[in-house]
C-alpha positions as CSV (number, residue, x, y, z in Angstrom):
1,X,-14.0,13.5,18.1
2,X,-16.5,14.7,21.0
3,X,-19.0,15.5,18.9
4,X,-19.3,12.0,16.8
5,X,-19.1,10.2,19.7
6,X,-22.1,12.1,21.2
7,X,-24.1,12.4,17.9
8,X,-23.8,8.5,17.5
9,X,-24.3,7.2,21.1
10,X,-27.0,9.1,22.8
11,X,-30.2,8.2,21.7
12,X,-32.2,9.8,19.3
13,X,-35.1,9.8,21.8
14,X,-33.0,12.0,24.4
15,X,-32.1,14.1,21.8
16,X,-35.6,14.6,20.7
17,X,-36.9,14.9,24.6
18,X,-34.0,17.7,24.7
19,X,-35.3,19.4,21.5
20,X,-39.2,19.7,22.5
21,X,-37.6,20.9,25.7
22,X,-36.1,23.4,23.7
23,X,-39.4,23.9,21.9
24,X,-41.0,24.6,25.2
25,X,-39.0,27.5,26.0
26,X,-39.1,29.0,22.7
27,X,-43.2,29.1,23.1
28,X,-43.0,30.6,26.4
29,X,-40.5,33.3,25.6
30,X,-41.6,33.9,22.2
31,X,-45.1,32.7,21.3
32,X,-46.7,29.8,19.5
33,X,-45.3,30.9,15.9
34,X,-41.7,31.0,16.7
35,X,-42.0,27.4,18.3
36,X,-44.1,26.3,15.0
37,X,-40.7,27.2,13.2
38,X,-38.5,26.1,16.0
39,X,-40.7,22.6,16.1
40,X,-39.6,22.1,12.0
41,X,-36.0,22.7,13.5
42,X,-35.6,20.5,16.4
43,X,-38.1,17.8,14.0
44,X,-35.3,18.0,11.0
45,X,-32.2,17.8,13.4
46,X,-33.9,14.6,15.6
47,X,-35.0,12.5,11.8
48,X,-31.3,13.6,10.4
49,X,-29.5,12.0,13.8
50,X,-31.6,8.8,13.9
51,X,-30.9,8.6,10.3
52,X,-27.4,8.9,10.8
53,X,-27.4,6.1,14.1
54,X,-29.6,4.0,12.0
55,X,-27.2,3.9,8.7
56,X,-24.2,3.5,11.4
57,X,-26.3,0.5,12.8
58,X,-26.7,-0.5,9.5
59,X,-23.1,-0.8,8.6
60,X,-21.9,-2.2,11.8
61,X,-24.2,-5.2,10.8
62,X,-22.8,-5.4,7.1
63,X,-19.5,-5.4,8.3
64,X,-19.9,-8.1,10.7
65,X,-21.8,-10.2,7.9
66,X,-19.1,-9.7,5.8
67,X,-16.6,-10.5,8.6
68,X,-18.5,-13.9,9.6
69,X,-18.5,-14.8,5.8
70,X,-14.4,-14.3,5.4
71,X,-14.4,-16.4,8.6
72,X,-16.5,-18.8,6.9
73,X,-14.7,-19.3,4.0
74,X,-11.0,-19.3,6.1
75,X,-12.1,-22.3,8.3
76,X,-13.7,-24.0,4.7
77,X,-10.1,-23.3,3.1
78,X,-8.5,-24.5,6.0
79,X,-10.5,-27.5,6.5
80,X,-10.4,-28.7,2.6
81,X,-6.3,-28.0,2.9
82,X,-6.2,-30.9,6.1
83,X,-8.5,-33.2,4.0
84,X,-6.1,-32.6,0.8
85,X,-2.7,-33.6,3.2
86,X,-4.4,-36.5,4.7
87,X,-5.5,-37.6,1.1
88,X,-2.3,-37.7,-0.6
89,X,0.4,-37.1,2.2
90,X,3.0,-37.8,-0.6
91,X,2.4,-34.7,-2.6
92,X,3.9,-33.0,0.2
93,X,7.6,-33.5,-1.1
94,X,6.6,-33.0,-5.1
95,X,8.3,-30.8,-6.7
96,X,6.7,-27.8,-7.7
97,X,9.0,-26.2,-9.6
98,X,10.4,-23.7,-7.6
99,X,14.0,-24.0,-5.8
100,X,13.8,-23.4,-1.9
101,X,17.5,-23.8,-0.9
């Protein structure tokens, strides 16, 4: 969706340039109380968004921990598979027990 897409990749610091910009025009037009309560706004909405990019950040990193571990452990499988065949090549032809005709 639009919106995800710009909530997660523009920069919480553009968003908070935009919001004391928004500020700005509240205190000219209305007066310095109405951007006091317009400040708490634009404050709450910046901190939630760079919360929101940070915990996406966040799990981006997890998941690509998680992927370089499963990697990891593939490659180890693999690896100890090879040095098992070249250890006892013969085991090979055993019979395991099941029938593949």
């Amino acid at each position: 969706m639009f919106w995800n897409w710009l909530f997660y990749t523009v920069h919480w610091s553009v968003w908070a340039i935009l919001g004391l910009t928004i500020v700005g025009a509240v205190q000219y037009f209305w007066g310095w109380q109405k951007a006091l309560a317009a400040l708490g706004v634009v404050a709450g909405v910046v901190l939630l968004g760079r919360a929101r990019q940070q915990g996406w950040q966040d799990k981006v990193k997890a998941d690509l921990k998680a992927a370089d571990k499963l990697i990891a452990k593939a490659s180890k499988a693999r690896s100890d598979a090879a040095k098992d065949l070249a250890a006892h090549p013969d085991d090979l032809r055993k019979d395991d027990g099941f029938r593949r005709d």
